[in-house]
C-alpha positions in Angstrom: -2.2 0.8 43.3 0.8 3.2 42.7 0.8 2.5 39.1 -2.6 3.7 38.2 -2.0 6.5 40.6 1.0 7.6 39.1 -0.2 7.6 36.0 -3.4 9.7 36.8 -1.2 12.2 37.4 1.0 12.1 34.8 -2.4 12.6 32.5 -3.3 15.9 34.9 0.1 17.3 34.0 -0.4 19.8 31.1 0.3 18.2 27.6 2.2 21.8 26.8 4.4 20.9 30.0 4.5 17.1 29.1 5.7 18.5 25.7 8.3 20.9 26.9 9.6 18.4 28.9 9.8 15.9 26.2 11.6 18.7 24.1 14.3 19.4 27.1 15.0 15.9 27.8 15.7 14.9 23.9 17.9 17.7 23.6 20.0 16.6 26.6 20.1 12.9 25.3 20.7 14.0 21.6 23.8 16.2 23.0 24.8 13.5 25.4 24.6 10.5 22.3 26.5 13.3 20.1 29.3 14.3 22.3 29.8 11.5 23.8 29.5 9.2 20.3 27.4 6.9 22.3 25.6 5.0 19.3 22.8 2.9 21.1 21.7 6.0 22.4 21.7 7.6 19.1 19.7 4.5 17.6 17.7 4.2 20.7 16.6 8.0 19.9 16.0 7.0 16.0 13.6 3.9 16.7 11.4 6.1 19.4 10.9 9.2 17.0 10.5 6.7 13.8 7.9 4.9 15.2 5.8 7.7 16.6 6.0 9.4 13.3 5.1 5.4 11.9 2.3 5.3 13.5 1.0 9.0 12.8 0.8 7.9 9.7 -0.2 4.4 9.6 -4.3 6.4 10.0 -3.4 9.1 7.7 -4.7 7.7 4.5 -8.0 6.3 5.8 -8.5 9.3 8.3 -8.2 11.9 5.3 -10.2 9.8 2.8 -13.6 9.6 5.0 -12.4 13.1 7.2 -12.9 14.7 3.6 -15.6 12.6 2.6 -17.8 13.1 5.8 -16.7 16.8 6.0 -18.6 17.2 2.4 -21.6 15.6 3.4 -21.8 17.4 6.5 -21.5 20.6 4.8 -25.7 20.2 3.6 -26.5 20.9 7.8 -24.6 24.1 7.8 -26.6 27.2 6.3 -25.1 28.9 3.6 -22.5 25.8 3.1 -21.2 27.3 -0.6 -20.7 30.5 0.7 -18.8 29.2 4.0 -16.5 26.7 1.2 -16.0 30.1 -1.0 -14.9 32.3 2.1 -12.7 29.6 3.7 -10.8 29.3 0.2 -10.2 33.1 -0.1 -9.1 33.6 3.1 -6.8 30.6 2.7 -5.4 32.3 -0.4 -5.2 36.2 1.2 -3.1 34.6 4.0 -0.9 32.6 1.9 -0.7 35.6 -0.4 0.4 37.5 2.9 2.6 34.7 3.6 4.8 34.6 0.9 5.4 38.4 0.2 6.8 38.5 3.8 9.1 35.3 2.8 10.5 36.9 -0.5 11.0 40.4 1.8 13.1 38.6 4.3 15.0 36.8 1.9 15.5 39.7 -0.8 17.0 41.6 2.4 19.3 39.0 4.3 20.2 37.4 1.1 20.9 33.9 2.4 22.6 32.0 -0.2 25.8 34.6 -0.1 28.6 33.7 2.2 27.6 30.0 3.2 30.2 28.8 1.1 28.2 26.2 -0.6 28.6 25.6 -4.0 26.7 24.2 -7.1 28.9 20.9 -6.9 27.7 20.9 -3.3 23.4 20.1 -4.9 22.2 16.9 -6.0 19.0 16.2 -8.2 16.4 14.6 -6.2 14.9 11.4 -6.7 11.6 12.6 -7.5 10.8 16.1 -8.6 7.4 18.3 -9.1 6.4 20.2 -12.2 3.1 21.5 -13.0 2.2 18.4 -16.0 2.8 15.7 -12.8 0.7 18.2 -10.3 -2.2 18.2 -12.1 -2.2 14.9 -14.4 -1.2 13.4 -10.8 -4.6 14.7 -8.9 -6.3 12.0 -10.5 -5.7 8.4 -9.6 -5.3 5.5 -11.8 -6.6 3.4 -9.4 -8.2 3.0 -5.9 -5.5 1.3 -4.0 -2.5 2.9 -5.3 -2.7 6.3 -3.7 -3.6 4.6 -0.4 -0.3 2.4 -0.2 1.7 5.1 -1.9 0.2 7.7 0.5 -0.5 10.0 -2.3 -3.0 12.3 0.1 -3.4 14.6 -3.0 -5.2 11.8 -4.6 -6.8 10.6 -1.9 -8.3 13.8 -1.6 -9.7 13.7 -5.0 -11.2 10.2 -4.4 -12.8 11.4 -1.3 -14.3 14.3 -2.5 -16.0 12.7 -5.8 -17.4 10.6 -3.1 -18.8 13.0 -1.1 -20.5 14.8 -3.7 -21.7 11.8 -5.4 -23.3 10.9 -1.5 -24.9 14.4 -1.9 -26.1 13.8 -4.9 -27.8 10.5 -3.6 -29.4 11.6 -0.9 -31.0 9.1 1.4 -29.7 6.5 -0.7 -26.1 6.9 0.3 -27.2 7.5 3.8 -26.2 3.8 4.8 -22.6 4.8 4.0 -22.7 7.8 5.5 -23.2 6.2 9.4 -20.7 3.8 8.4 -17.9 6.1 7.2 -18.6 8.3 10.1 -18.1 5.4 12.4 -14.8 4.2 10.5 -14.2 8.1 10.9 -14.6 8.3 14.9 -12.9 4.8 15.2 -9.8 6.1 13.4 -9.8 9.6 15.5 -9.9 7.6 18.4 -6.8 5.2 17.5 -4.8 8.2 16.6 -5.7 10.0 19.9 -3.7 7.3 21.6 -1.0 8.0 19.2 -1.3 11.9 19.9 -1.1 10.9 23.6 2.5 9.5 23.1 3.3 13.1 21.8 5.8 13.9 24.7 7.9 10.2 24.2 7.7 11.1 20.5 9.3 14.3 21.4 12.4 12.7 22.9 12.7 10.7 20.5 12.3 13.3 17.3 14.3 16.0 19.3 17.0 14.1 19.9 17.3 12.0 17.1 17.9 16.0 15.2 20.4 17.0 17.7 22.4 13.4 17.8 22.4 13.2 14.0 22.9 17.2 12.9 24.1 18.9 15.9 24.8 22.3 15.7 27.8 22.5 12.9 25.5 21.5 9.7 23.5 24.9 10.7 26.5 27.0 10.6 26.3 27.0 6.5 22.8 27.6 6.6 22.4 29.6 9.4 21.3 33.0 7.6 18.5 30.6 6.1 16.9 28.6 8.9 17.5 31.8 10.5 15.2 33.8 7.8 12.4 30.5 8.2 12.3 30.5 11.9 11.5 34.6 11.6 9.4 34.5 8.4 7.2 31.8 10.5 7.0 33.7 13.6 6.1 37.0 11.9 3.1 35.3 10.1 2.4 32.9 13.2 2.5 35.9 15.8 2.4 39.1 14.2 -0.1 38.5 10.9 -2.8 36.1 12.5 -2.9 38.1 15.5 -3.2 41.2 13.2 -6.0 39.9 11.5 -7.9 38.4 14.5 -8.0 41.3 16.3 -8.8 43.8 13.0 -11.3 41.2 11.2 -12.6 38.4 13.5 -12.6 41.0 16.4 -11.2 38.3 18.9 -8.6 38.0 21.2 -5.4 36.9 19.7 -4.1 35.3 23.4 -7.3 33.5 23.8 -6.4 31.9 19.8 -2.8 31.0 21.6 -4.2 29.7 24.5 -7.0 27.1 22.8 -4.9 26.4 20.1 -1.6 26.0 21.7 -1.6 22.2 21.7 -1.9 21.4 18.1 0.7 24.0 17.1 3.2 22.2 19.8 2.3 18.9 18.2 2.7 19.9 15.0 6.1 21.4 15.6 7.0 18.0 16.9 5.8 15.3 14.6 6.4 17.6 11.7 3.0 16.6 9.9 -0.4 18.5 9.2 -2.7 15.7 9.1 -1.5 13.7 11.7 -2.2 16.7 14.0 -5.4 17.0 12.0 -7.1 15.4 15.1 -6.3 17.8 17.8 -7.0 20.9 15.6 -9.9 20.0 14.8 -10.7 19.5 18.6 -8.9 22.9 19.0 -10.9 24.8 17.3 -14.4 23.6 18.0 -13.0 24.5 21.6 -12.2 27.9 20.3 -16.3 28.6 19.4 -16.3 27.4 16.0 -19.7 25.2 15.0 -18.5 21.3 14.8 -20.2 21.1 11.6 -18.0 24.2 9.9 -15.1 22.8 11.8 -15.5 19.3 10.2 -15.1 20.7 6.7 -12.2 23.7 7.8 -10.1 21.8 9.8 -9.3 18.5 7.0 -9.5 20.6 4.0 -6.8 23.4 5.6 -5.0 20.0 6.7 -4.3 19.3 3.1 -4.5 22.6 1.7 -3.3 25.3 3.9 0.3 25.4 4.1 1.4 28.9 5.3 4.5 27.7 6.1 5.6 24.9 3.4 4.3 26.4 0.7 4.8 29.9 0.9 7.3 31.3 3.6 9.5 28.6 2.2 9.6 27.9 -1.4 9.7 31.9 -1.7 13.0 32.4 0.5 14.5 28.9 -1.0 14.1 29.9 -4.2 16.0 33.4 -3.4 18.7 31.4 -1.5 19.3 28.5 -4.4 19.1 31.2 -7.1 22.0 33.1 -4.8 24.2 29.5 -4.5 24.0 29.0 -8.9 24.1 32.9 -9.3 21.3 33.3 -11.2 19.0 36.4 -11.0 15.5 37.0 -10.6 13.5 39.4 -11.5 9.7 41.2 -10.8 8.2 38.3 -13.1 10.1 35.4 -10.8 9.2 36.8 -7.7 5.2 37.1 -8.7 5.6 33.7 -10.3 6.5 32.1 -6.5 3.7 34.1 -5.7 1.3 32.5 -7.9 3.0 28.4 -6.9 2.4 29.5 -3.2 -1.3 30.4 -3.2 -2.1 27.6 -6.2 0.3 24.6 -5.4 -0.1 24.5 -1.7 -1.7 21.5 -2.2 1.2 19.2 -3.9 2.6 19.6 0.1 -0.5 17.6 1.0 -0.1 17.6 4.9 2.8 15.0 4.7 6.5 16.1 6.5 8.9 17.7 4.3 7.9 20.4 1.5 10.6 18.7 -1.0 7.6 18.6 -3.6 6.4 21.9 -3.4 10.1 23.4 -3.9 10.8 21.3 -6.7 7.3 22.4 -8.0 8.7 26.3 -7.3 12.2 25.6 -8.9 11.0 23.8 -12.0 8.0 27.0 -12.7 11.2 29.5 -12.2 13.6 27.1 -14.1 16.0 27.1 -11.3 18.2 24.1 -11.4 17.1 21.0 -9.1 20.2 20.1 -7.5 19.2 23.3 -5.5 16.8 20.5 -3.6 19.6 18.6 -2.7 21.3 21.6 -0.5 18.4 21.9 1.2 18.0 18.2 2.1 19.8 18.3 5.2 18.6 20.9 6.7 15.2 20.5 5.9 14.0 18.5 9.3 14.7 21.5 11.3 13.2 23.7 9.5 9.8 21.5 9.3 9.3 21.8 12.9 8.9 25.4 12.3 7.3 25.6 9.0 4.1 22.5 10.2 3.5 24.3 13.3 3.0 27.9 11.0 0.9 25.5 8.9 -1.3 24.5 11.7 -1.8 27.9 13.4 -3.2 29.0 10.0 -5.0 26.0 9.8 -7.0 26.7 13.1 -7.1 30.5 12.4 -9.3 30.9 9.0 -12.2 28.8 10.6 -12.2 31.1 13.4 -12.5 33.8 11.0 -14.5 33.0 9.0 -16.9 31.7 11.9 -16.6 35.7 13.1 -17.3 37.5 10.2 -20.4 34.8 9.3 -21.8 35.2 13.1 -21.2 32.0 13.7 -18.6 32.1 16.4 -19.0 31.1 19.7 -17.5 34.4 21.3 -18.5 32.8 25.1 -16.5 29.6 24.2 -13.8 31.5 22.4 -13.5 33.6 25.7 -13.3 30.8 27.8 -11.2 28.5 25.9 -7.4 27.8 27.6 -7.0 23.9 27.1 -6.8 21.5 24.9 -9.2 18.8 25.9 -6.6 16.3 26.3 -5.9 18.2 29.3 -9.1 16.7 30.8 -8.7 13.0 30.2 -11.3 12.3 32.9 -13.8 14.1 31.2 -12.9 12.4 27.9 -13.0 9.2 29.9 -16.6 9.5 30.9 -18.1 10.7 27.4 -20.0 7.8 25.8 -18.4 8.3 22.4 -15.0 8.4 20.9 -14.0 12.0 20.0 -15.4 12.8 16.7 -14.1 14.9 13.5 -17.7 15.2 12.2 -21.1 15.8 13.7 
């Protein structure tokens, strides 16, 4: 009888507190494993935060191929569907626009490539790098399986999409397929809502794994940079959406915090924009946004909308690597990161790292590649940052879009101040899993 009891309450605690909690204790262990060179610990760390992060993305594929293509199809019960589509894209794009002007700012004034003492001898060439020939020759597949064991989501998108509008296009003949993928789709959301519930062990696991592995001494040479990502992010996270909430949705930026909180914690953790695709979605329909809008917003900005990998960072990288190789940039370089940002966004495809996207930025600005490889190192510290900016944006431009269409719910927007996994009783009486689609 304790058991059950015990964890009943462990479900009523918070999943921000369960988080928080998860963070301090994987920083503890990670310093204890590290300063105390205590290497099962170490390992023990690896294997928990590997496997959470495994099984985020065992669903990824299948959950963005039939969250797109339902999404599509779902778009024909929402009035004025082309015009919602055509306002989420341009206020993806103003956003990102904003996004990277404040990342090229903060790194043409702290300059963070000089003084690190890092050198050109110091940069490797990655394994695999992004120019504009592989990002558009690679959108299309050439095959069906490939992209889904390679995990290419850019592809997988594509596929998804020529689905849905070819289901559109069929009308009542596709319908058949429709139930089906939306069942596949709710069965998938509910799998990966168990996953999402072992957020806080992940935590330990992910947290610790960072601090046992890098400790503090690798961020000494780059502190100027992660110190420029951590404060381009929060600018844009917590000065420009709530600038823009309260100007052009007219809403109440704490209320956005307070609904959206979960998935931006989550995000920060496992590092990946689709595998919190689940709980933003469920974020923002909490936050008054119609579940039919939401069901197109949430997986395309999953995919798409990268505030924070594709903008903030491949604008003040680019400053720092051209610093390290002493090359200069001019008006034309810094409009050309500009245009990558708002147009390449999605080579990051939702995935953890944004090594594609800066190789995609280096190549356009003919900046040498080994520049990737000084960022390597570094670069799972500053994903925790740069996913959960992702993510904040992610949940923001449905909300505004929503406002400015008078579609928001401003009563459920009001009143939102929990993620529903905070109410797993609740969850646990519904009748059906919890859906990403009407």
């Amino acid at each position: 009888m304790s058991s059950p009891s015990s964890f009943t309450k462990y479900l009523k605690v918070p999943f921000w507190a369960q988080i928080l909690a998860g963070l301090v204790l994987g920083v503890l262990l990670g310093w204890l494993a590290r300063s105390q060179d205590i290497s099962w610990l170490v390992t023990t760390l690896e294997k928990v935060g590997d496997t959470f992060i495994g099984l985020l993305k065992l669903a990824v594929a299948p959950l963005v191929f039939f969250a797109i293509l339902v999404s599509i199809t779902n778009l024909r019960k929402v009035n004025n569907a082309a015009r919602l589509a055509s306002r989420t894209l341009l206020w993806f794009m103003i956003t990102s626009l904003i996004a990277v002007a404040i990342g090229l700012v903060i790194g043409l004034v702290t300059n963070p490539g000089a003084g690190t003492g890092l050198t050109a001898a110091d940069g490797a060439k990655p394994e695999h790098t992004g120019s504009w020939i592989d990002f558009l020759t690679g959108i299309v597949p050439t095959d069906v399986i490939t992209p889904f064991t390679e995990l290419n989501v850019l592809q997988i998108v594509f596929m998804a999409a020529v689905a849905g509008i070819a289901a559109l296009q069929l009308g009542e003949k596709a319908q058949p397929i429709l139930n089906l993928s939306e069942s596949i789709l709710e069965l998938l959301q509910k799998a990966l809502w168990w996953v999402i519930r072992l957020a806080p062990l992940g935590t330990v696991g992910l947290i610790g794994k960072a601090i046992a592995t890098y400790g503090w001494d690798l961020i000494g040479k780059y502190a100027t940079f992660t110190a420029d990502i951590y404060v381009g992010c929060a600018l844009v996270m917590f000065v420009v959406y709530p600038t823009l909430l309260a100007t052009v949705a007219k809403a109440s930026p704490l209320q956005f915090f307070k609904g959206a909180w979960p998935a931006i914690q989550l995000a920060f953790v496992s590092r990946s924009s689709v595998g919190t695709m689940p709980l933003t979605q469920k974020v923002t329909e909490r936050l008054g946004v119609p579940k039919e809008y939401a069901s197109f917003a949430v997986p395309f900005g999953a995919t798409t909308k990268m505030d924070g990998c594709a903008a903030i960072y491949p604008a003040i990288a680019a400053i720092f690597v051209a610093q390290i190789f002493d090359i200069q940039l001019g008006v034309g370089d810094y409009l050309l990161i500009a245009f990558v940002s708002v147009v390449g966004s999605a080579a990051t495809a939702g995935l953890t790292g944004a090594t594609v996207m800066l190789t995609l930025t280096l190549s356009t600005l003919g900046l040498p590649m080994e520049g990737v490889g000084l960022l390597l190192a570094i670069d799972p510290i500053l994903d925790m940052m740069r996913t959960a900016t992702n993510v904040a944006g992610q949940a923001l431009v449905p909300v505004i879009v929503s406002a400015r269409e008078g579609l928001l719910d401003r009563k459920a927007y009001d009143e939102a101040h929990a993620s529903p996994i905070d109410e797993p009783e609740r969850e646990k009486q519904a009748s059906e899993p919890v859906p990403v689609a009407a």
